[in-house]
C-alpha positions as CSV (number, residue, x, y, z in Angstrom):
1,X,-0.2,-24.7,32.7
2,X,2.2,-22.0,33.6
3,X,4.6,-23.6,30.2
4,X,1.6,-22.7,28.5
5,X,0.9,-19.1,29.8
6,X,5.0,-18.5,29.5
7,X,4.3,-19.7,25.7
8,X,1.5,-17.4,25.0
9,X,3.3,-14.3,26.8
10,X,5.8,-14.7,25.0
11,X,3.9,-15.2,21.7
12,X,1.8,-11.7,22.4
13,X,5.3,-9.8,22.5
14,X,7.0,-10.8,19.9
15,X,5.0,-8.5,17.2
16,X,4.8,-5.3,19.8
17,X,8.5,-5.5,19.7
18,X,9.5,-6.6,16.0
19,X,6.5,-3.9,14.9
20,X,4.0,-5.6,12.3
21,X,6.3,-6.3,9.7
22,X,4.0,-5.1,7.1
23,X,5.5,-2.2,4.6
24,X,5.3,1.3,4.9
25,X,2.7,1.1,1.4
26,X,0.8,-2.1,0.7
27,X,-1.1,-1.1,-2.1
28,X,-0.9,1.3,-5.0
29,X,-4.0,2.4,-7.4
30,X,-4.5,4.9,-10.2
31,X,-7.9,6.5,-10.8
32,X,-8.8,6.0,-13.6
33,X,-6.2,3.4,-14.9
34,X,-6.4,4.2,-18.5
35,X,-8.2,7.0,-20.6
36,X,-9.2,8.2,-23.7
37,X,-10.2,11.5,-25.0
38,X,-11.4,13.1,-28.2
39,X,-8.4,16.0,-29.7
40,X,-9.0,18.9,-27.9
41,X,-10.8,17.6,-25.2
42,X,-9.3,17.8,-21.7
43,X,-9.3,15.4,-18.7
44,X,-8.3,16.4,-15.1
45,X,-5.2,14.7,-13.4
46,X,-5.4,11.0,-12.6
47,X,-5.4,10.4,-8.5
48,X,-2.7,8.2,-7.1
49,X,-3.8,6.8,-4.0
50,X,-1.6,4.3,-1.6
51,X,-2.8,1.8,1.7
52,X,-0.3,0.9,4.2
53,X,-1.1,-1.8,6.8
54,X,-4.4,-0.9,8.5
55,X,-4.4,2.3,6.9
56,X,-7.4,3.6,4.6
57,X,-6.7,4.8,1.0
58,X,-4.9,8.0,0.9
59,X,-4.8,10.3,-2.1
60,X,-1.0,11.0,-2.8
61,X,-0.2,14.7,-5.0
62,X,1.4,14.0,-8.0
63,X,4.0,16.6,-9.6
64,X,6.7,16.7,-12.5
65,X,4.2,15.3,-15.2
66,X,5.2,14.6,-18.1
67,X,3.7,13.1,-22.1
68,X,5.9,10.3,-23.4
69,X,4.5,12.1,-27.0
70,X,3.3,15.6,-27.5
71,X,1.9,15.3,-30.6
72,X,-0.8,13.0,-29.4
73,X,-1.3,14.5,-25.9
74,X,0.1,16.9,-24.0
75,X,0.1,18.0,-19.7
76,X,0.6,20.7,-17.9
77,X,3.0,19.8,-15.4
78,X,2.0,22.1,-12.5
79,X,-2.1,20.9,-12.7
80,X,-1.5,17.7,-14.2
81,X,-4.5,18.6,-17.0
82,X,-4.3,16.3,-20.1
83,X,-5.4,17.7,-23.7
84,X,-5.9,15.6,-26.0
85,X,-4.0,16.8,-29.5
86,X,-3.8,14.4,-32.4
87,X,-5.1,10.9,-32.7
88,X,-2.8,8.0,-31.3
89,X,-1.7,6.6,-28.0
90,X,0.8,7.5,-25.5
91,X,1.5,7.3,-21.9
92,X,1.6,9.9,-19.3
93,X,3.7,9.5,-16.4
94,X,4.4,11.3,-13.2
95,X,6.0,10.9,-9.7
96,X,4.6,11.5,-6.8
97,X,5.3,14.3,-4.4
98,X,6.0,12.0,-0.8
99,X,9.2,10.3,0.7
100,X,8.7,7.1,-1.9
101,X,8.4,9.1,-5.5
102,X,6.9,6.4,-7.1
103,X,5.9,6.2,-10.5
104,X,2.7,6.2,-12.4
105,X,2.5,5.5,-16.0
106,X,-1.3,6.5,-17.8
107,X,-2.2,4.7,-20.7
108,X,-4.5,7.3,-23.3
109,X,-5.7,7.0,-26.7
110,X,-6.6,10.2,-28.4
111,X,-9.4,10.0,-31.0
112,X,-10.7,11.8,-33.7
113,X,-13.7,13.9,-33.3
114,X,-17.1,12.5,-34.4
115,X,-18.7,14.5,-37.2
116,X,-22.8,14.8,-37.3
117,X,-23.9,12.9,-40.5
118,X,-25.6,15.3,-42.7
């Protein structure tokens, strides 16, 4: 008996001492993951958010934005607005603002305007 409660002392330590061995950010999602807008329509910023080990979601700011083509959409880098300018696809990226300065990459398709059949 006393091998065993030795055994289970010694179990219950070992992860207040080695800490929980989990990383600092677990998971990772965009909001929304992809987008499309018509030209000339404008969308606000995507929201990063991260989870670290028995942590709820956290919104993470996003800064130095940035539109892998301008000619089909473009983003202000201080708000993180997107316009959309010509039909086409591109990707938006941007880096967030905290210690890890991860990446995000956006997909968006930019479409033409519908007109009203006459």
């Amino acid at each position: 008996m006393k091998r065993f409660v030795w055994l289970l002392s010694i179990l219950l330590l070992v992860p207040s001492v080695s800490g929980c061995g989990c990383p600092a950010i677990l998971n990772t999602r965009l909001h929304p993951n992809m987008l499309t807008l018509t030209v000339g329509e404008t969308a606000p910023p995507p929201q990063l958010q991260h989870q670290g080990c028995f942590e709820p979601w956290r919104t993470v700011n996003v800064g130095d934005w940035a539109s892998e083509d301008l000619d089909i959409a473009l983003v202000d880098n201080d708000t993180g607005v997107l316009t959309g300018v010509a039909p086409g696809k591109t990707t938006i990226i941007g880096f967030t603002e905290d210690e890890y300065r991860d990446g995000l990459s956006l997909p968006v398709t930019v479409i033409a305007p519908t007109t009203a059949a006459s």
